[in-house]
Every structure is written in structure tokens, then in C-alpha cells.
C-alpha positions as CSV (number, residue, x, y, z in Angstrom):
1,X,-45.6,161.6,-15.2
2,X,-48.6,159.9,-16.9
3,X,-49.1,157.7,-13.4
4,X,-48.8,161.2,-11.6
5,X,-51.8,162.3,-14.3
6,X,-53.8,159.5,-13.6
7,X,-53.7,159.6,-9.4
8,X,-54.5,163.5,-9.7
9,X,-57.8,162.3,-12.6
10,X,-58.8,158.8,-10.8
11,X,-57.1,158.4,-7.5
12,X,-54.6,156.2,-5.9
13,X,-55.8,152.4,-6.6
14,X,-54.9,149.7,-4.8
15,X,-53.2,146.7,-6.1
16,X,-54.3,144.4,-3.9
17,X,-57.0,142.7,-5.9
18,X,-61.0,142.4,-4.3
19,X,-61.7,139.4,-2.4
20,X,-63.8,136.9,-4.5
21,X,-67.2,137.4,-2.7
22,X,-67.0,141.3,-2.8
23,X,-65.8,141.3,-6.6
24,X,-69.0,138.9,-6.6
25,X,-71.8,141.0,-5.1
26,X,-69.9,144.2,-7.2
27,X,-71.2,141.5,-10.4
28,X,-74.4,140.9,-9.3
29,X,-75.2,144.5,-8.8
30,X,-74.0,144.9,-11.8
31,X,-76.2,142.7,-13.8
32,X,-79.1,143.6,-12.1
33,X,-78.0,147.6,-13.7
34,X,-78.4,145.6,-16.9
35,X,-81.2,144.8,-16.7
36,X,-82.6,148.1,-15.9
37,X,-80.5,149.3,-18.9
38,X,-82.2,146.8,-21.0
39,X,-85.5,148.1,-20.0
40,X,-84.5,151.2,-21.1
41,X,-83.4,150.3,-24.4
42,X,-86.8,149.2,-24.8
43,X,-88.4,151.5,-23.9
44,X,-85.8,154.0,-26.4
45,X,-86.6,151.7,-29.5
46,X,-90.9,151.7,-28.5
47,X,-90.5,155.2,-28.9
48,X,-88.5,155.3,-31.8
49,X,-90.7,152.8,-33.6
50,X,-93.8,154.9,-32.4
51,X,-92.4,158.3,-34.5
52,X,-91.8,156.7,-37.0
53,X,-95.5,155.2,-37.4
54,X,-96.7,158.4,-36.5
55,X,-94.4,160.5,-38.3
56,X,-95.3,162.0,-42.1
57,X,-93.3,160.5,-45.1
58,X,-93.2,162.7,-48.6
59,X,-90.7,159.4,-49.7
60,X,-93.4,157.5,-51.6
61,X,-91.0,155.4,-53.4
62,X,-91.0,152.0,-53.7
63,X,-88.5,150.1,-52.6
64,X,-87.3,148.7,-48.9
65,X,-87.0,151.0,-46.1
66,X,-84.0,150.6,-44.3
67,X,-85.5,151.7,-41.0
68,X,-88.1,149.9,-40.6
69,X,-86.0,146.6,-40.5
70,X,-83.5,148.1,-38.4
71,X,-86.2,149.0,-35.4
72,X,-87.6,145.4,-35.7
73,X,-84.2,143.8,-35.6
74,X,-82.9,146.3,-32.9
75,X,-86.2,145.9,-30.9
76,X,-85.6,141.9,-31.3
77,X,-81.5,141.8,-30.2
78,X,-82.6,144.5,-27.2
79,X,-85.7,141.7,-26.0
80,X,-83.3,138.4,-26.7
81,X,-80.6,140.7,-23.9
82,X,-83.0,141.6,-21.3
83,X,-84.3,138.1,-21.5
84,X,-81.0,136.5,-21.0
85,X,-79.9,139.3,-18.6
86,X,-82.5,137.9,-16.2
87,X,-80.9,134.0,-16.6
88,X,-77.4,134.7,-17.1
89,X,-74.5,137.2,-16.3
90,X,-73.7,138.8,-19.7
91,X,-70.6,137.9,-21.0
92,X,-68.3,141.5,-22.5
93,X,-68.9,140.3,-25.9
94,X,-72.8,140.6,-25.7
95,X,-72.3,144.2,-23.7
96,X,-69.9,145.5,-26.3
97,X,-72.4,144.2,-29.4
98,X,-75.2,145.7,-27.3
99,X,-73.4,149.3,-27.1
100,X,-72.6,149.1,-30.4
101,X,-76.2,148.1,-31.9
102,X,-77.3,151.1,-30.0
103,X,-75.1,153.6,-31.5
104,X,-75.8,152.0,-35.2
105,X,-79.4,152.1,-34.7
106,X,-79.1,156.0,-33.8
107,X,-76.9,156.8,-36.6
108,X,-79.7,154.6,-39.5
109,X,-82.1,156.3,-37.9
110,X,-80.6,160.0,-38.5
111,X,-79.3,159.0,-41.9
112,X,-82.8,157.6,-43.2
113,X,-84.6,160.8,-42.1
114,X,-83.9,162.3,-45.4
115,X,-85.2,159.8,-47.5
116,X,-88.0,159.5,-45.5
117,X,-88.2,163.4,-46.2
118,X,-87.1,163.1,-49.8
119,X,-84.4,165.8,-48.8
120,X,-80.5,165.8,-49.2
121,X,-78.3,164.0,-47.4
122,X,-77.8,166.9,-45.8
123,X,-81.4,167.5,-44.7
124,X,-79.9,164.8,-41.4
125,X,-77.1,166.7,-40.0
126,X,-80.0,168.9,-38.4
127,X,-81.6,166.0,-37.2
128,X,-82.9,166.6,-33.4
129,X,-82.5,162.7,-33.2
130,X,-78.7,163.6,-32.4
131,X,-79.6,164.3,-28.8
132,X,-80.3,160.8,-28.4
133,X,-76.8,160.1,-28.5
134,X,-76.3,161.7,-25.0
135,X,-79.2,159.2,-23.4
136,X,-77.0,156.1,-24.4
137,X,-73.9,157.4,-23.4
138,X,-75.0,157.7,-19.7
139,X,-77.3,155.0,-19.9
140,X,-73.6,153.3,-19.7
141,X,-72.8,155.2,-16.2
142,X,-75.6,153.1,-14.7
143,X,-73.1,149.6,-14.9
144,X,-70.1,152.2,-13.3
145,X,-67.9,150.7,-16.0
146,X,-66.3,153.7,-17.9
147,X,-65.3,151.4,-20.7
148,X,-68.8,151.1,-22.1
149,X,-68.9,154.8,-21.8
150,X,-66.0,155.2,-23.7
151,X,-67.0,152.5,-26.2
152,X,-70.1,154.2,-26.7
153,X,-69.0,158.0,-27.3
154,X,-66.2,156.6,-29.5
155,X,-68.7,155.0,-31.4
156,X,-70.9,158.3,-31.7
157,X,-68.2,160.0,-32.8
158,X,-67.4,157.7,-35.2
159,X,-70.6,157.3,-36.6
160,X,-71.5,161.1,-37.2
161,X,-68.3,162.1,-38.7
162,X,-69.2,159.4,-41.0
163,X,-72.5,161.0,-41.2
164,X,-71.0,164.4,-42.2
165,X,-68.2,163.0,-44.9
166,X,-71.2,160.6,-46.8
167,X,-73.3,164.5,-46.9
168,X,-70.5,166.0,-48.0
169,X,-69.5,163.2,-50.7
170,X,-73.2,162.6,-51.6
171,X,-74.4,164.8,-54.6
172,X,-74.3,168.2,-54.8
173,X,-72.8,167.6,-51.0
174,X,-69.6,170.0,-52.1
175,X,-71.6,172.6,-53.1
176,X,-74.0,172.8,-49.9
177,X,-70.8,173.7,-47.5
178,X,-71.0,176.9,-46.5
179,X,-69.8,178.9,-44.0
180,X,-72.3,181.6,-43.0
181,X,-74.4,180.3,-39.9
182,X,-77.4,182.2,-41.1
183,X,-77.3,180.2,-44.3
184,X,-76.9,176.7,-42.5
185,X,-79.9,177.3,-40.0
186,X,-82.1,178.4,-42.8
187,X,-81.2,175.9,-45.3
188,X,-79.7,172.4,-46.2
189,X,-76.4,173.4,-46.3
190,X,-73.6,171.9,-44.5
191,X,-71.1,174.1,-41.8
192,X,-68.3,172.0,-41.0
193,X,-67.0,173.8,-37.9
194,X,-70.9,172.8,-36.4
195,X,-70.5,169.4,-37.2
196,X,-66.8,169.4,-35.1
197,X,-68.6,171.0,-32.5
198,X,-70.8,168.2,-32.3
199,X,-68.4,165.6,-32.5
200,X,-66.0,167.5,-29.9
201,X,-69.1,167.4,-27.7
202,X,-69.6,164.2,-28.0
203,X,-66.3,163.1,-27.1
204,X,-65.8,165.9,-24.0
205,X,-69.0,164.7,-22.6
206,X,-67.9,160.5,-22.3
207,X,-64.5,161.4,-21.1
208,X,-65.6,163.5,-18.3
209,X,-68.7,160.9,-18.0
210,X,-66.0,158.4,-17.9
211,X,-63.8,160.1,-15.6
212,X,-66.3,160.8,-13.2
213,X,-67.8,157.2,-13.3
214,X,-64.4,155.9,-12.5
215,X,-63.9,158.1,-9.7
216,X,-67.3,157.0,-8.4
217,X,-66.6,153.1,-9.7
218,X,-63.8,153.1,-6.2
219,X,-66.4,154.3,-4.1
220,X,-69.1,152.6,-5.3
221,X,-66.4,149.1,-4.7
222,X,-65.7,150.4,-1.1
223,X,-69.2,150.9,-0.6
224,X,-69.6,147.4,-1.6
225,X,-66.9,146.0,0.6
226,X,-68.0,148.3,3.6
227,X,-71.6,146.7,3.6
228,X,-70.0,143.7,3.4
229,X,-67.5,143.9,6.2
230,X,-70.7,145.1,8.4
231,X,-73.0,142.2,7.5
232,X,-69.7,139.7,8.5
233,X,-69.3,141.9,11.8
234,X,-72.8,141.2,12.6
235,X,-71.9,137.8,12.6
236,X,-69.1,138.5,15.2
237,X,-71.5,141.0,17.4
238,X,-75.1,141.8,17.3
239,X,-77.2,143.4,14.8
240,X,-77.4,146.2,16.7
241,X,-74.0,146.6,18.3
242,X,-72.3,146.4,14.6
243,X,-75.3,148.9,13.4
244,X,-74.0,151.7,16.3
245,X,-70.2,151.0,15.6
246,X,-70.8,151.4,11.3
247,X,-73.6,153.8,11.5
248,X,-71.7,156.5,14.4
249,X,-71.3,160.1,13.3
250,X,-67.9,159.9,14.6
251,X,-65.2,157.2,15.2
252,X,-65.2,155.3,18.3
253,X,-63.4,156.2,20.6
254,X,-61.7,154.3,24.4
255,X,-64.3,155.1,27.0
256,X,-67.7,156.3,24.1
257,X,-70.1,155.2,25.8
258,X,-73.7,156.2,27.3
259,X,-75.4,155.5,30.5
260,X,-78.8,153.8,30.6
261,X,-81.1,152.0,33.0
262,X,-80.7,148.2,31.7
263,X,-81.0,144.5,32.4
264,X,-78.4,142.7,32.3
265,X,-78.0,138.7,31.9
266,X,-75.7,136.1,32.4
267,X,-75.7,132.2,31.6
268,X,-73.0,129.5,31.8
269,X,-73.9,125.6,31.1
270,X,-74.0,123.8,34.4
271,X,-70.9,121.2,34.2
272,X,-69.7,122.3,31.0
273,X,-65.8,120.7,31.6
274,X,-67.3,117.1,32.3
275,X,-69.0,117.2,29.1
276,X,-66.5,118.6,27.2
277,X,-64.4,115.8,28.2
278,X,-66.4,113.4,26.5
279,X,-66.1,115.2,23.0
280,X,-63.5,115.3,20.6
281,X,-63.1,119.3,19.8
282,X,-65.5,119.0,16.7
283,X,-68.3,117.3,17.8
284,X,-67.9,119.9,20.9
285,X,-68.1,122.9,18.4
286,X,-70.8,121.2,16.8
287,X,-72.6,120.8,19.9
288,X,-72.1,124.7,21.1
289,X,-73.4,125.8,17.5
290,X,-76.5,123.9,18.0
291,X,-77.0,125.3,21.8
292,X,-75.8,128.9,20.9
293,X,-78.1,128.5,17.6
294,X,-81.3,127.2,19.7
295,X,-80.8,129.7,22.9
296,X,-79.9,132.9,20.1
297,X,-83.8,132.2,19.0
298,X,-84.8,132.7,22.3
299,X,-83.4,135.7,23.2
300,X,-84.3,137.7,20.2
301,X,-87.5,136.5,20.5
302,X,-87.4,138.5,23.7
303,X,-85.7,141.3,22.5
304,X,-82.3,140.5,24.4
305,X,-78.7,141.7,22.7
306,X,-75.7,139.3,23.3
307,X,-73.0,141.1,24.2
308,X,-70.6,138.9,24.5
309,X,-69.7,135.1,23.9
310,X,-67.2,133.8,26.7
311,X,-66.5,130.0,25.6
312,X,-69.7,128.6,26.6
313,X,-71.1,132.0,28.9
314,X,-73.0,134.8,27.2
315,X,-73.2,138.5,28.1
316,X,-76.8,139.3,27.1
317,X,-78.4,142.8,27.6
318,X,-82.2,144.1,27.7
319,X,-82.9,147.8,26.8
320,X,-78.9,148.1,26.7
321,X,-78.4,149.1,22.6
322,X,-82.0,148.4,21.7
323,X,-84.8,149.8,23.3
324,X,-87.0,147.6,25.3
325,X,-89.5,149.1,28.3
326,X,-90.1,146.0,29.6
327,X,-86.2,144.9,29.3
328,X,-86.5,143.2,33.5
329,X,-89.9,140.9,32.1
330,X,-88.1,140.3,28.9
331,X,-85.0,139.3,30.5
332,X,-86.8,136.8,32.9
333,X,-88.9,135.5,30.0
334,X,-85.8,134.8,28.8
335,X,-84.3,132.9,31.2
336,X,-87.5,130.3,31.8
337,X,-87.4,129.9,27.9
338,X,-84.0,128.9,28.2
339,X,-84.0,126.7,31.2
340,X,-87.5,124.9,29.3
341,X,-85.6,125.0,26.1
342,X,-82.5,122.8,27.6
343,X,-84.8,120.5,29.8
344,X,-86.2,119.4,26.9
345,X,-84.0,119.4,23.9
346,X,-81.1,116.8,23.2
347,X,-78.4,118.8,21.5
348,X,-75.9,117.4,19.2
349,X,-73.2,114.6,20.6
350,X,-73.7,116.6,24.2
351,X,-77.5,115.3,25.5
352,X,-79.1,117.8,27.7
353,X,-77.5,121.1,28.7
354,X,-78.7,122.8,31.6
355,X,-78.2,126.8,32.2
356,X,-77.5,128.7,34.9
357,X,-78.7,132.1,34.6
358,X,-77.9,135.1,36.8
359,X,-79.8,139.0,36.0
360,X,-79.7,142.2,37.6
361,X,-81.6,145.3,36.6
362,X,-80.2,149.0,37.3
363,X,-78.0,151.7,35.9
364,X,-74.9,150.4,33.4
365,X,-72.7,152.3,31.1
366,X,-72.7,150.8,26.9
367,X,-70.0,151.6,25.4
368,X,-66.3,150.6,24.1
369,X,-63.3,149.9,26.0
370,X,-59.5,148.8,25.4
371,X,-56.8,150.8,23.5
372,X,-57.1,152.7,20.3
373,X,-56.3,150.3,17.9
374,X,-58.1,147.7,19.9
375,X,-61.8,148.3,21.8
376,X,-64.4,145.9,22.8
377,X,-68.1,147.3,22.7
378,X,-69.4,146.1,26.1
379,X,-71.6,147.2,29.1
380,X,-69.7,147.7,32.5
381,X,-70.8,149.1,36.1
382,X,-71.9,147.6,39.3
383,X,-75.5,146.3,37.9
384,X,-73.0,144.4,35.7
385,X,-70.7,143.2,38.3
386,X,-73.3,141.7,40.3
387,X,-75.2,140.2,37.6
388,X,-72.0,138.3,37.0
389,X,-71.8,137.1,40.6
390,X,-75.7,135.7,40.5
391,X,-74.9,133.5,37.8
392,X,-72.3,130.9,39.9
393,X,-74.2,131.1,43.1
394,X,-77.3,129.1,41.1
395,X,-74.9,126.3,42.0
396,X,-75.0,127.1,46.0
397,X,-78.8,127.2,45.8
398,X,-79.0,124.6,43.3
399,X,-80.9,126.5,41.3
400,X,-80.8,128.0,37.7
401,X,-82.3,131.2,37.7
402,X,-80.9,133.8,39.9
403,X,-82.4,137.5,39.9
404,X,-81.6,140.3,42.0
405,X,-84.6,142.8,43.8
406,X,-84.6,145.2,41.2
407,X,-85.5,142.6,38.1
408,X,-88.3,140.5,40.6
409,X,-89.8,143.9,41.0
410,X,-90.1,144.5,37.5
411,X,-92.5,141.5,37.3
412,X,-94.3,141.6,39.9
413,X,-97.1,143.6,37.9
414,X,-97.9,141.1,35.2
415,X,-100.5,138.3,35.1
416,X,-98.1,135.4,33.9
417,X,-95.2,136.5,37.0
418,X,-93.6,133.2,38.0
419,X,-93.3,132.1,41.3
420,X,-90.6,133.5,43.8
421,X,-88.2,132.2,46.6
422,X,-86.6,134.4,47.9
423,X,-82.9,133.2,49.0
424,X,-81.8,136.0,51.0
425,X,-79.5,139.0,51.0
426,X,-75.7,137.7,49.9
427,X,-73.0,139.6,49.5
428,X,-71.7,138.9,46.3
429,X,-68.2,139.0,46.1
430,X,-66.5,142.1,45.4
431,X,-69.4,144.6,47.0
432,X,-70.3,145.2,50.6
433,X,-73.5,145.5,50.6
434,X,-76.1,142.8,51.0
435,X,-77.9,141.9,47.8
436,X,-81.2,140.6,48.2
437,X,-81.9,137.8,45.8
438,X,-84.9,135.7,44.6
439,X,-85.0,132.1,42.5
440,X,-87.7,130.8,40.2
441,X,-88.4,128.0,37.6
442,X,-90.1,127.8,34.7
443,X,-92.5,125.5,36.1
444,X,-93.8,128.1,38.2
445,X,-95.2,129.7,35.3
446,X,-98.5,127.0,35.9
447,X,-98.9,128.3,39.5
448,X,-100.2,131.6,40.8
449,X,-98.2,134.6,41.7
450,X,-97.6,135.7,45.1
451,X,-96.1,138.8,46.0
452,X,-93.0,138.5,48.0
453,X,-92.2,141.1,50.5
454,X,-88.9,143.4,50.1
455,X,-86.5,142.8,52.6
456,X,-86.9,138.7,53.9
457,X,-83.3,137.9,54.7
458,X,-82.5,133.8,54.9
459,X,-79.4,132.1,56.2
């Protein structure tokens, strides 16, 4: 029954306890609420300090003033925790002091305003002062622990019930209790079913504070782990691929997908088996992090999205998931970056790796593919297909930058064009038409641009 209770109040939890790194980042949010809270607190006691200064006393006794020393050891304790909250995670001991002090300073605060005021003890139970004891109740929601909440109305509730027994004991306290409202607005006297009210207030408001807070705390964790899981898929996929699948109005879905004028780009290392031959498999993995690592740089430099890794081949797409006008210049920019990248960098255990490249530029379909508990977010169509089928014939033309009719045109308008061959109209296997198809180098980059006519067919 009281397990039934708590799942209809707080929800079914789950047993299986947070991985270490999400339970981590849930701590480090949570000290950085501390600090805010701390501010707070400072801000709370600067006030408190200020109406006092400000505030007439008719108590012209001598003696000491108890509130006095408790602002200036509160406003101490409250600097020493937001100092140390900026160093150090605080431990529960310092959190639970901290609630604590807060409450206590409250309830000296309310209990001195009547010898401030030479009144009654009374004279305090009418105290406006008692309102504060709401703010540091759900200053406590801000950590989403309800514990502290609880802690704190417990020890508001506490404290002012103490508050009404030491004016009812105090002297002549017995004789103020009254129970005509009239008579305890107007006067100093003392109406015991108001001072419940309060205290049932008080405790109704950090329960359902609590309550809610708890409810929230498992959202606020899945939150948490959700960000989490999409920075890690990131890592798998692109930014921007992981963006579309987390931020979609709707789940995914076998065959979502959207059509869109694109180019698309793909490389393979020229004689990728011999070298991996030579390498035991870590100084291989070692090597492919550093050539993935250096030829990533380029391609978002340029705007491209991989798409895919396929051992050492990449899928990588222009204008596909992230805008890009100019995705056909990009995509060649791309491809002389990477071919000057490889000529002249020695990667790790591996020497020199050179890429073969093959683009086409047209009309491809993004979206996801496979089963419903399995999809792969990918581009498909004949642009694609083709593009795929450029990339081995660089080793027919002995060449490493392959480009269909479509991307050369793309370039054709800009000042830095490279220099084109054109290789003739193949037909690629799997289509039946002729595909007309152009190489260049990155070297051509030094020498002028000249136009080459549609349509030249070679043997």
C-alpha cells in the first residue's frame, strides 16, 4: 500500500542506479545552484542587516543585542559558503548547517523584534518577518533535492511553535491568549488557532514543495542523461544528424526523410589493405584516428556533414542536413584540401595516405532507413549511387579527384576554379546512361581556369 502511495505521489523510479558521469554532471549542476543560493543568502542577510540600521529602536537599554551578532556571524558563515562553494563541492553536513543557520537567523530575528520595540513577547507573533520563512524554503527547490526542503520547513515549524510556547510562558503570556480575532489584530494578544494556522502552512507548503521538486528531480535527471546521450551520439554521427534525430517533433520513423538538391562525396585511401598489413591493429586504429581527425577539420571547415564512416571510406554530404548554397564549390574545395592535406602530412605508424575522392551533385533523399527498432540516417538516390561509382574509377584514370558534370558546373563561375580534364562519358556501373566526368588536382589551383565544354566524350 504505502509503495502504491508513493508511485501515485512521485512516480515509478528506477532501480538501476545513474551511470557515474551523468550522476556527475547532475553534481556539478548542482553546485553551481549553490552557489546561486548562496548569493541569495546574501543578498537576504544585506537586507536584513540594512532594516535593522535603518529601523527605529524605543529599547534604549544597555546591554548586548542579540541581533546584531547574529547578522554579523550569519553574514560571515553565508560568505565563508559561497567562497568554498566556488572551490569545492559542499559536503551534506555544510548544506544541512547552512539550512539550519538560515532558519535560526529568521526565528532571532522575529524573537528580538520585541525588545527592539520594548513590547511583549507577544508583540513578534505579528511579525511580517514570518513571510521570510517561505523565501528559504524554495530557495531549497533551486538544488531539486526535496530533503533540504523538508529540512527547512521542519525547521520553520519547529522554530515558531517554539516562538508561540516562550510568548505564551513569558510573563503575563497566559493572560494575553485570547480568542476573539478582533482582539488579536488590535492588540498584543496571542490566538492560538492563528499561530497553528501558520505552522500548518508552513508544513503544507514544503511537502507539496517537496513533492513537486521530487517529481521534477526525475525529469530534471532524464533531462540530464538525455543531453548526455545526444552529445555521445554526436560522437557516433554528426552534429547535425544527431541534432535532427533528438530535436524532431515526432519519432523517426523507416523511410522519414526529405528530398533536397545536394552534393554528395565519397573518399577511400588509395591501397588501404597493403598498409594495413604492415600494422598491428592498434597502431592501425591509431593511424585512422589521426587521418579521420586531420581530414574531419577539413571538411567542416567547408561545411561538409559525414554521413557515414565505412572502415577507412566516408559518406560526406554538402547542403544534405545543413544548408550550404555553394555545397558543389564546397565539396570540391574539399576534396583538393584533402588530397594537399595527405601529400603532405606523415600520419601516425602509416606515412602518407593518399585519397581517392569521387562527387556528384543533383537531387537525393536524407533520411532514415532499416527496421523499426533499427534505422540508419543516410542519404540514398541515383546522385548517390553514382557518386559512389566515381570514387574507384580514380584508380582507372589514376587520378584522385573524380567529379561528375553537374558539380564541374558548379565551379565554373568562381575566380579560384581549378583546372579540368575531362575523362569522358562512363557508364558507371549499375546505370545506363553515360556519365560525363571531369578530373582535377590541387595543383591546378596555381594555374588559370579554362572552361571546358559540355559534352567532350574520350575513349
Amino acid at each position: 500500500m504505502t509503495n502504491n502511495i508513493a508511485e501515485f505521489l512521485f512516480g515509478k523510479t528506477s532501480k538501476n542506479s545513474l551511470p557515474e558521469r551523468v550522476s556527475n554532471a547532475i553534481a556539478r549542476q548542482q553546485s553551481d545552484s549553490e552557489q546561486l543560493i548562496g548569493w541569495v543568502q546574501l543578498l537576504l542577510v544585506t537586507i536584513f542587516g540594512t532594516l535593522y540600521v535603518v529601523a527605529p529602536k524605543t529599547n534604549l537599554h544597555e546591554g548586548i543585542q542579540p541581533l546584531p551578532w547574529a547578522l554579523a556571524l550569519y553574514f560571515l558563515f553565508t560568505f565563508v559558503r559561497l567562497a568554498l562553494s566556488y572551490r569545492v563541492r559542499l559536503p551534506a553536513a555544510v548544506l544541512t548547517l547552512s539550512v539550519i543557520a538560515d532558519i535560526t537567523l529568521l526565528m532571532i530575528l522575529i524573537w528580538s523584534s520585541h525588545i527592539q520595540n520594548d513590547q511583549p513577547a507577544s508583540f513578534y507573533l505579528k511579525a511580517p518577518t514570518i513571510m521570510y520563512v517561505f523565501i528559504f524554503i524554495a530557495l531549497r527547490a533551486l538544488r531539486f533535492d526535496p530533503r533540504y526542503i523538508l529540512l527547512a520547513g521542519a525547521g520553520a515549524a519547529t522554530g515558531w511553535l517554539v516562538l508561540v510556547l516562550y510568548a505564551v510562558q513569558s510573563k503575563g503570556g497566559q493572560s494575553m491568549i485570547t480568542r476573539d480575532y478582533v482582539t488579536y489584530l488590535t492588540s498584543n494578544s496571542i490566538l492560538i488557532g492563528a499561530e497553528i494556522d501558520k505552522i500548518i502552512s508552513i508544513v503544507m507548503v514544503s511537502g507539496v514543495l517537496a513533492i513537486a521538486v521530487l517529481r521534477a528531480q526525475r525529469s530534471f535527471k532524464r533531462a540530464v542523461s538525455e543531453e548526455i546521450a545526444a552529445q555521445d551520439l554526436s560522437r557516433f554521427v554528426s552534429r547535425e544528424v544527431a541534432d535532427r534525430i533528438t530535436l524532431s517533433e515526432h519519432q523517426i520513423r523507416p523511410g522519414d526523410g526529405e528530398a533536397v538538391n545536394a552534393t554528395v562525396m565519397f573518399t577511400d585511401i588509395e591501397g588501404f589493405s597493403t598498409v594495413s598489413e604492415s600494422l598491428n591493429p592498434a597502431e592501425l586504429a591509431h593511424m585512422l584516428n589521426d587521418y579521420f581527425g586531420a581530414t574531419s577539420a577539413v571538411i567542416e571547415k567547408f561545411g561538409g556533414v559525414i554521413t557515414q564512416f565505412q572502415g577507412d571510406a566516408m559518406l560526406i554530404t554538402f547542403n544534405a542536413v545543413k544548408p550550404d548554397a555553394d555545397h558543389g564549390q564546397n565539396a570540391v574545395k574539399t576534396a583538393l584540401e584533402i588530397q594537399r592535406l595527405c601529400e603532405t602530412t606523415t600520419f601516425c605508424h602509416g606515412g602518407k595516405l593518399k585519397t581517392r575522392c569521387g562527387i556528384n551533385t543533383g537531387d537525393i533523399n536524407v533520411g532514415a532507413i532499416g527496421s523499426e527498432n533499427r534505422l540508419t540516417f543516410t542519404v540514398h538516390g541515383d546522385t548517390v549511387n553514382i557518386a559512389a561509382r566515381l570514387e574507384p574509377l580514380n584508380k582507372q584514370f589514376g587520378t584522385y579527384i573524380l567529379v561528375s558534370e553537374t558539380t564541374m558546373a558548379c565551379c565554373q563561375t568562381t575566380l579560384d576554379a581549378p583546372r579540368w580534364t575531362a575523362r569522358g562519358d562512363v557508364t558507371v556501373r549499375g546505370r545506363s546512361q553515360p556519365t560525363p566526368i571531369f578530373s582535377t588536382d590541387y595543383r591546378s589551383l596555381d594555374v588559370a581556369f579554362q572552361p571546358v565544354p559540355s559534352g567532350i566524350t574520350t575513349s
